[in-house]
Rosetta silent file (secondary structure, phi, psi, omega in degrees, C-alpha in Angstrom):
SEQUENCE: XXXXXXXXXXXXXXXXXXXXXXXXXXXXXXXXXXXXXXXXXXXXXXXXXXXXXXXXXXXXXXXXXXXXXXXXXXXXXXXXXXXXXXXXXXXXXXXXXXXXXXXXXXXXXXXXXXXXXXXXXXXXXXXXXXXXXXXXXXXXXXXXXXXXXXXXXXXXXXXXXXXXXXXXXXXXXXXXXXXXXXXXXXXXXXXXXXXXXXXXXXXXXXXXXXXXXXXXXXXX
SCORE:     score description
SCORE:     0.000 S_00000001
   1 L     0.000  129.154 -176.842  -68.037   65.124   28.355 S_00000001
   2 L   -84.105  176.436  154.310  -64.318   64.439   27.737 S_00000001
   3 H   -13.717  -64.149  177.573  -61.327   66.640   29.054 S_00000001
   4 H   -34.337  -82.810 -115.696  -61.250   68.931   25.887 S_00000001
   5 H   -92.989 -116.478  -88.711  -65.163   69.696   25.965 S_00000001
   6 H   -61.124  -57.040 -157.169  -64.357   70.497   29.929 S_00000001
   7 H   -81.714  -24.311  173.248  -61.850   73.157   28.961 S_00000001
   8 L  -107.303    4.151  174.631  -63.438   74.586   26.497 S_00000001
   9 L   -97.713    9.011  131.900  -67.004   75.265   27.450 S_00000001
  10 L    -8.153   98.586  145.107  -65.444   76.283   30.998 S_00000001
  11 L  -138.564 -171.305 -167.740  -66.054   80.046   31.595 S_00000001
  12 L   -90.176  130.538  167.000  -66.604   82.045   34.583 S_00000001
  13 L  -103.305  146.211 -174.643  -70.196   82.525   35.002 S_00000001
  14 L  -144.358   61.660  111.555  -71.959   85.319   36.489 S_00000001
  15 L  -156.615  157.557 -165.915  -75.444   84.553   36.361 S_00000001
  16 E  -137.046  132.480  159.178  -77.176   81.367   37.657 S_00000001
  17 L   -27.937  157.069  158.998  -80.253   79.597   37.537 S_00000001
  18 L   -89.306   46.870  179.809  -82.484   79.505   40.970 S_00000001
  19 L  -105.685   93.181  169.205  -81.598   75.774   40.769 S_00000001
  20 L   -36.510  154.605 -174.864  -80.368   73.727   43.782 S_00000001
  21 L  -127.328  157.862 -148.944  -77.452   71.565   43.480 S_00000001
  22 L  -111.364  131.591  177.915  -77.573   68.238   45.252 S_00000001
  23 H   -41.665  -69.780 -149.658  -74.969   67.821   48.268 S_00000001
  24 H   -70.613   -9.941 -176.069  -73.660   63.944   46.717 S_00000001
  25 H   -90.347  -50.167  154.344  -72.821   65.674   43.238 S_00000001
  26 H     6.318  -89.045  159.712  -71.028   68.109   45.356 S_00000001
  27 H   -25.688  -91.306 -127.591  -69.494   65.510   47.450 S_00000001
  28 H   -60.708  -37.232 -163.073  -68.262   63.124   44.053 S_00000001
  29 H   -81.221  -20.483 -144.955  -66.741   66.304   42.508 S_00000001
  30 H  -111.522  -35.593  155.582  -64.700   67.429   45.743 S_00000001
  31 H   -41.340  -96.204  170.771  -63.818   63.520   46.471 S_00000001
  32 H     9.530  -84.316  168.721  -62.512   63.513   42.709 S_00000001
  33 H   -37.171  -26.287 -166.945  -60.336   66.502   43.121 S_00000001
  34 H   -52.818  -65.018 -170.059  -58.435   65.018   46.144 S_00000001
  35 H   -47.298  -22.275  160.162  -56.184   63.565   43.023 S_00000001
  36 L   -23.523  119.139 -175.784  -54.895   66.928   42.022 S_00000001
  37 L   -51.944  148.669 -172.948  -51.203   67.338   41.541 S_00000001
  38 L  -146.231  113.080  179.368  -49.730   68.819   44.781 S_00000001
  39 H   -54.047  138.463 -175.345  -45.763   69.374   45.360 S_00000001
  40 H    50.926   39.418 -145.861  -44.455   67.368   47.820 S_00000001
  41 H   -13.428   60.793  169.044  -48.110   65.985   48.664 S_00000001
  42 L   -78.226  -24.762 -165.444  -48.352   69.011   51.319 S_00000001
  43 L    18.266   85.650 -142.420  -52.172   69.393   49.642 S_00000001
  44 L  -105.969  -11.423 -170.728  -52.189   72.631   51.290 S_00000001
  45 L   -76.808  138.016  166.673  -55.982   73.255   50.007 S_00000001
  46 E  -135.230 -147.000 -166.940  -59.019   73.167   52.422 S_00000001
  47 E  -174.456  162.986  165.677  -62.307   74.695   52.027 S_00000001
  48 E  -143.090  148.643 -155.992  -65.585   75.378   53.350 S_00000001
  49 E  -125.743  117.506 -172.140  -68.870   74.475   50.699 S_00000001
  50 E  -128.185  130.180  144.741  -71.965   76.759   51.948 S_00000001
  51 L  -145.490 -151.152 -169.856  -75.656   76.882   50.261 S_00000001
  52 H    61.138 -116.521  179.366  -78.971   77.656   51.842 S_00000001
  53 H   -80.948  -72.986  168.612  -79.605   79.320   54.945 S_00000001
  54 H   -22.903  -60.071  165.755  -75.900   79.612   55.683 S_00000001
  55 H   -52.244  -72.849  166.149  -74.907   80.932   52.602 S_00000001
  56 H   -52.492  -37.492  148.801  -77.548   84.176   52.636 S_00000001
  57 H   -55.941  -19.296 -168.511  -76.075   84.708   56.141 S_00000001
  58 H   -84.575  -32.026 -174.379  -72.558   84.706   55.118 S_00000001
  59 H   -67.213  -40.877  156.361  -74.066   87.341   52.001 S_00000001
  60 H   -50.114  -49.527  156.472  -75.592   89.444   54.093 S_00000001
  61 H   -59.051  -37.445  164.079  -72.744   90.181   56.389 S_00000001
  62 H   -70.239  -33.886  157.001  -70.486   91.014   53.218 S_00000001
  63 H   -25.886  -70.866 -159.326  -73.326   93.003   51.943 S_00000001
  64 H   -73.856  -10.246 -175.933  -72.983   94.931   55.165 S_00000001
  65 L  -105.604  153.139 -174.856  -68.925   95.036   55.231 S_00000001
  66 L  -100.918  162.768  176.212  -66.577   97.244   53.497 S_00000001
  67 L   -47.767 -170.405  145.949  -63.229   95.471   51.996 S_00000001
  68 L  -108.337  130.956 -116.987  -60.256   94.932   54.155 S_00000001
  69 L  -159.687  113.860  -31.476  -57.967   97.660   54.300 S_00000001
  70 L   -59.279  170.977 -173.775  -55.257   96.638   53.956 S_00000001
  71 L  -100.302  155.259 -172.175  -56.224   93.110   51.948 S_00000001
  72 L  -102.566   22.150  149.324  -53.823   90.110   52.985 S_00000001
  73 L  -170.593  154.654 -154.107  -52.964   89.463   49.654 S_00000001
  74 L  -120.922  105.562  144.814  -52.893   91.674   46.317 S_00000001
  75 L   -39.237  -42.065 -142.053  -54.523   89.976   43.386 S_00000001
  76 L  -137.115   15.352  164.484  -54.580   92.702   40.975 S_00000001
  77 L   -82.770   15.803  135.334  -50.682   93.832   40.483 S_00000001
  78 L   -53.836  -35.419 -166.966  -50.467   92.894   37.253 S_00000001
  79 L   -67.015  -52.653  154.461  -52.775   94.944   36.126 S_00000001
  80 L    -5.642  -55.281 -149.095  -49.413   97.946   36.470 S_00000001
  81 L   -90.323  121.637 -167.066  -48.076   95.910   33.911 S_00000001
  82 H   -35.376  -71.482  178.287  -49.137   97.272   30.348 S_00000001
  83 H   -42.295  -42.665  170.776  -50.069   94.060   28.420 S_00000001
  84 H   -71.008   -0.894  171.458  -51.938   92.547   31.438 S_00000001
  85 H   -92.023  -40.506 -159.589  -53.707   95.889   31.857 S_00000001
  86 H   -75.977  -14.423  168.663  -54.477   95.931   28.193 S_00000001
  87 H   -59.672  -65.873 -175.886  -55.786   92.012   28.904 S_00000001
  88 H   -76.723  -17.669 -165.629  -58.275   93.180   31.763 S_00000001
  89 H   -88.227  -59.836 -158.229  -59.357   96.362   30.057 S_00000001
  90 H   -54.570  -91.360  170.478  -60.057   93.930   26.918 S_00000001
  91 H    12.304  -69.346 -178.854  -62.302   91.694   28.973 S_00000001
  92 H   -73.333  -53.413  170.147  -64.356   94.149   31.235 S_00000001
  93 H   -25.900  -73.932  175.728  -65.054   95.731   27.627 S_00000001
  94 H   -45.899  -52.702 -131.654  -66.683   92.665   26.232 S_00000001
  95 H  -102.815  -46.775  161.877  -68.305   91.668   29.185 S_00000001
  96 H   -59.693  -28.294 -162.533  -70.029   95.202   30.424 S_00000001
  97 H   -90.734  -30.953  149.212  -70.615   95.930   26.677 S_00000001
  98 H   -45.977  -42.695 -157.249  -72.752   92.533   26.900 S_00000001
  99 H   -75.836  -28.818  171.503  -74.289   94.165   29.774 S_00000001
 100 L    96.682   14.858  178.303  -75.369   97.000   27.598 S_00000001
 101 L  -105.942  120.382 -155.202  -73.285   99.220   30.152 S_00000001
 102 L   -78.392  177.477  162.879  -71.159  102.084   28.905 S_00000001
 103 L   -74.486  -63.209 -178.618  -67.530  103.473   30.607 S_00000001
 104 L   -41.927  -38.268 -169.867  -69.308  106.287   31.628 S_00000001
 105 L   -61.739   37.308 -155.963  -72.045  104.031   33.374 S_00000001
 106 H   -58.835  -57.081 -154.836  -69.467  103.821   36.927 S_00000001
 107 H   -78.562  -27.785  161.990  -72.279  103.237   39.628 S_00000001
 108 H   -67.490  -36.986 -130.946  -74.123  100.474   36.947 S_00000001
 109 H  -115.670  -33.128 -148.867  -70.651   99.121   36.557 S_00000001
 110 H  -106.767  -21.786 -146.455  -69.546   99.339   40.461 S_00000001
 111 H   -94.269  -18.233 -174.445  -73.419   97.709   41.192 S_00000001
 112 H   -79.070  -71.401 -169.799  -72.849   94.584   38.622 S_00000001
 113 H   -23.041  -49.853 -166.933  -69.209   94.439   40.248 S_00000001
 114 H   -70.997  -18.667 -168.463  -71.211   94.143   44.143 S_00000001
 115 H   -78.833   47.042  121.767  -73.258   90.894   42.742 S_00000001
 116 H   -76.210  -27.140  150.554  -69.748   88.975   43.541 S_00000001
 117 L   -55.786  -17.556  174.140  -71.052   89.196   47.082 S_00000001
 118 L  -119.509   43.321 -167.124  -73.816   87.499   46.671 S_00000001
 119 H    21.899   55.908  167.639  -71.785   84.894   44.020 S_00000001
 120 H    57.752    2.634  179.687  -73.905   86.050   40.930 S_00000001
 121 H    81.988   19.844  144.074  -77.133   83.745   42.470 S_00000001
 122 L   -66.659  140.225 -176.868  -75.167   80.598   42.710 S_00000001
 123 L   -72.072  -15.723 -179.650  -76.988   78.404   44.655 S_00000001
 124 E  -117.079  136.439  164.622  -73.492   76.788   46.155 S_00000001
 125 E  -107.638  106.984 -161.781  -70.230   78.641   47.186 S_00000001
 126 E   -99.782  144.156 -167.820  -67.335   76.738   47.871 S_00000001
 127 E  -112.335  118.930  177.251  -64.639   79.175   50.153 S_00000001
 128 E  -105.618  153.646  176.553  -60.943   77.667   49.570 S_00000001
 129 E  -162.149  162.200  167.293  -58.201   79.088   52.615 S_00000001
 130 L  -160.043 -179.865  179.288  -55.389   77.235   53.675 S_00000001
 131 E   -49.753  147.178  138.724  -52.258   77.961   56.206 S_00000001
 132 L   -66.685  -37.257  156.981  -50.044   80.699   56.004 S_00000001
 133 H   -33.776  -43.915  162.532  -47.274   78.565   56.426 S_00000001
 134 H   -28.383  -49.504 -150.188  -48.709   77.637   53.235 S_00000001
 135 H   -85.569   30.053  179.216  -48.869   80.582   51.020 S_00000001
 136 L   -70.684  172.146  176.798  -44.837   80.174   49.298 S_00000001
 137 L   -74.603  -11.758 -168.836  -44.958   79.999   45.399 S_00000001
 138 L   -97.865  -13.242  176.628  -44.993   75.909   45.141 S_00000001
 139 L   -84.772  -65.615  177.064  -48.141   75.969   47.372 S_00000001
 140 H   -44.209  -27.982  174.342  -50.404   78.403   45.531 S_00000001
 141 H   -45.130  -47.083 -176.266  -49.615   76.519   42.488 S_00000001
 142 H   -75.754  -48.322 -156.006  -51.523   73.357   44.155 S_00000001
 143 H   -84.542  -34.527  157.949  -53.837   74.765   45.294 S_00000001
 144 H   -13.552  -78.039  165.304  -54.566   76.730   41.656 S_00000001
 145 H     3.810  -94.812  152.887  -54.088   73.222   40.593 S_00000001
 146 H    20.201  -80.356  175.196  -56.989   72.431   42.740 S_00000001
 147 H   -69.314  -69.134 -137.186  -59.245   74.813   41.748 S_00000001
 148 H  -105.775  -43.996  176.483  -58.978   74.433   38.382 S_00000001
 149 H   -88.010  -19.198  143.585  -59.647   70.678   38.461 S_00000001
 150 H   -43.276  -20.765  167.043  -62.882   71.331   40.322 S_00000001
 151 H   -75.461  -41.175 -178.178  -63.903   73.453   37.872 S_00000001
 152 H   -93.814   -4.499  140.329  -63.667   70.882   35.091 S_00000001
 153 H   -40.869  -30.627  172.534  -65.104   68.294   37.300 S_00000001
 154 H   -97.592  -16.497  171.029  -68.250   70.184   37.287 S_00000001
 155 H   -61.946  -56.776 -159.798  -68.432   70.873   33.457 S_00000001
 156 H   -45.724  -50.691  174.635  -68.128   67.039   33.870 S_00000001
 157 L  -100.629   43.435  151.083  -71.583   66.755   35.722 S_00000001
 158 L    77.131    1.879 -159.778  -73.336   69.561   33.568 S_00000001
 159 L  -109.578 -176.757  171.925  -72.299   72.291   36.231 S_00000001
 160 E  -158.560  172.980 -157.924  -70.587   75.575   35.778 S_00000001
 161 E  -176.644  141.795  160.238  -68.605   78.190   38.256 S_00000001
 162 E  -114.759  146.849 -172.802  -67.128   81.321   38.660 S_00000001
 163 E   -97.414  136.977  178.472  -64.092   81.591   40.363 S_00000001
 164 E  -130.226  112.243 -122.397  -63.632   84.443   42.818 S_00000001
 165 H  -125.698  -33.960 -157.797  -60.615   86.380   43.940 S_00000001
 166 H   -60.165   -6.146 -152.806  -62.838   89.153   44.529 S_00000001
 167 H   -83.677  -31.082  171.496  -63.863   86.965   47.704 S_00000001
 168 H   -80.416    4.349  162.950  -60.317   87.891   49.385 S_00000001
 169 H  -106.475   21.524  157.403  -60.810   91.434   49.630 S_00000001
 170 L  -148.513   34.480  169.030  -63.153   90.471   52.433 S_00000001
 171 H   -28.172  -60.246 -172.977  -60.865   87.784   53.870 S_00000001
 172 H   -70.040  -52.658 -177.832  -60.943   88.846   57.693 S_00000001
 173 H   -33.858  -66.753 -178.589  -65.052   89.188   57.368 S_00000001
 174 H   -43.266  -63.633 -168.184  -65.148   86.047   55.920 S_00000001
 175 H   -70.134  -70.008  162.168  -62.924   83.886   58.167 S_00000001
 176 H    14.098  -89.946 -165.443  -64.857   85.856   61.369 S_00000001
 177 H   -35.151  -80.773 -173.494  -68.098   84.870   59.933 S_00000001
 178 H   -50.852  -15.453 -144.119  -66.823   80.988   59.693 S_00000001
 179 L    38.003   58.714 -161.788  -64.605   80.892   62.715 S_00000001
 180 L  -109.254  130.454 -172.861  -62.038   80.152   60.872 S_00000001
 181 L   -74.428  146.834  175.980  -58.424   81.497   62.914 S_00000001
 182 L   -35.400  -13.715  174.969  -56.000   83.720   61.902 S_00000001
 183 L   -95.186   17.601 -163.608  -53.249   81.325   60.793 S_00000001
 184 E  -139.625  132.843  164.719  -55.583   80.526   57.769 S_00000001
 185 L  -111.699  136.623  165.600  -55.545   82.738   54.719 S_00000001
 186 L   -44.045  133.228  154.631  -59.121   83.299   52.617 S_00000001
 187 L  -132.340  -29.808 -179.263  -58.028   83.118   49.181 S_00000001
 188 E  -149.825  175.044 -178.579  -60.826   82.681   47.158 S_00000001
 189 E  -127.859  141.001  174.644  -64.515   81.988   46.224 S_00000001
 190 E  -118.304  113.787  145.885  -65.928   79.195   43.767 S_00000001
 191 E   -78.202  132.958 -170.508  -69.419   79.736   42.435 S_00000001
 192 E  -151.179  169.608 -163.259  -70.850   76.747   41.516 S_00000001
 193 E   150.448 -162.422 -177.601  -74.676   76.357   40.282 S_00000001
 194 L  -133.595  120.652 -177.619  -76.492   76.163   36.276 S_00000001
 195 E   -58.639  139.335 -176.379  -75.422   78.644   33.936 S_00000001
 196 L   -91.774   98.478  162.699  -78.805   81.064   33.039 S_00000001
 197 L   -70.867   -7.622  159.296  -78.086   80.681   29.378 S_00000001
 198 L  -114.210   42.609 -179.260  -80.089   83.657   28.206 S_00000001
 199 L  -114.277  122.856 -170.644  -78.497   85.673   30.089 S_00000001
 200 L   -59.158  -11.273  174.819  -76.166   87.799   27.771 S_00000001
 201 L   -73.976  -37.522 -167.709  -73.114   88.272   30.351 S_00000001
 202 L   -87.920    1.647 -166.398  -72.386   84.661   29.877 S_00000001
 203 L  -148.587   75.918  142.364  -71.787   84.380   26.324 S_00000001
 204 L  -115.592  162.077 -146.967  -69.756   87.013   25.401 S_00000001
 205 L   -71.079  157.939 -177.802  -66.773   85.967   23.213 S_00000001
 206 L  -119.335  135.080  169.314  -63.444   85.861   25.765 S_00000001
 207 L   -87.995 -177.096 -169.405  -59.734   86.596   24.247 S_00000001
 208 L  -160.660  140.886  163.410  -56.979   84.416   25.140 S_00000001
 209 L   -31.057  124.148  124.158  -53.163   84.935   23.765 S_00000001
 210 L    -5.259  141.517 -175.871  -52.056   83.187   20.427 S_00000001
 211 L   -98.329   -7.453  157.161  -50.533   80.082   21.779 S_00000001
 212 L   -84.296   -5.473  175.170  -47.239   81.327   19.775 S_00000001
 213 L  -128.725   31.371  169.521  -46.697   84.188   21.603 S_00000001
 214 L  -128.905  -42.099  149.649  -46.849   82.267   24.897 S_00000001
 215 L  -136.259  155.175 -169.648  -44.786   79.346   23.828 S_00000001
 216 L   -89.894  138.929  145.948  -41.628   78.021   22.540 S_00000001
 217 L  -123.316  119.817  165.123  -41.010   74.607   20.920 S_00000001
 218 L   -93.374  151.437 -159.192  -37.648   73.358   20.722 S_00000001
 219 L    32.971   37.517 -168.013  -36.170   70.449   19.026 S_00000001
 220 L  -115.308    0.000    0.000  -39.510   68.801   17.455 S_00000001
């Protein structure tokens, strides 16, 4: 699979095969990744990669935990801002109206929403956190950076992920759980695993801006 083919069969999946994923593929893609651009090579990204046993303990305890109140970073201010509201409202549309679930349907809608605790039935969950010294605008970039070429690193080997934000609205839980200290913030969750391809959530069409009403080209 070349770059392109990476980026464009990329989407976030939320359901997964009962398929194991082998620790050395794991390994090759997370190795790989190292090479991401990073400002000032600060590589500010770490991680922790959970399946198995481990994993269904850390899912149980978020099962059993409420959010963190307040959360130690806000994800979801954009959504204030009309077009980017009218962006996530577009989305959740397609993707519950795959589900066959209506607006009206809240508690089907909030119960789909809870299977991000248990990453949709991936069998692997990779946790990225890094310093708070970290967490300036030139750092999240890298590690985004990051993140994003791990994702097409795994198209690359046949794999597929969801990326999860929602994972940082249990942040404190999380880091607990891991023993990971207080100078480290959770930021996110990667699902990683084999896309259930007849499962109708995964292949509903996604919009994406005109690429003319996102950028300018000057002097060509």
């Amino acid at each position: 699979m070349n770059v392109a083919e990476a980026v464009a069969t990329r989407r976030s999946i939320r359901a997964f095969q009962n398929k194991p994923v082998p620790l050395e593929t794991i390994r090759r893609v997370l190795d790989q990744a190292r090479m991401a651009p990073s400002g000032c090579n600060f590589q500010p990204w770490e991680a922790v990669v959970l399946t198995g046993e481990p994993l269904k303990a850390l899912q149980e305890v978020l099962l059993a935990s409420e959010p963190d109140s307040p959360m130690e970073y806000d994800f979801s201010a954009p959504g204030e801002v009309e077009k980017y509201k009218a962006r996530l409202q577009a989305v959740g549309a397609a993707m519950y109206g795959a589900l066959a679930i209506g607006r009206d349907q809240s508690e089907d809608r909030m119960n789909f929403a809870r299977n991000n605790m248990i990453s949709f039935g991936a069998p692997v969950l990779l946790l990225c956190h890094f310093p708070k010294a970290c967490t300036k605008e030139a750092q999240w970039s890298d590690v985004g950076m990051w993140l994003q070429t791990i994702m097409l690193l795994l198209r690359g080997e046949g794999l597929d992920s969801c990326p999860q934000e929602y994972m940082g609205m249990y942040g404190r839980t999380i880091k607990a759980h891991l023993g990971l200290d207080e100078g480290q913030l959770l930021f996110c969750g990667i699902a990683i695993g084999w896309r259930d391809e007849e499962d109708p959530v995964n292949g509903f069409a996604r919009e994406r801006v005109p690429l003319d009403e996102q950028v300018q080209f000057l002097g060509f």
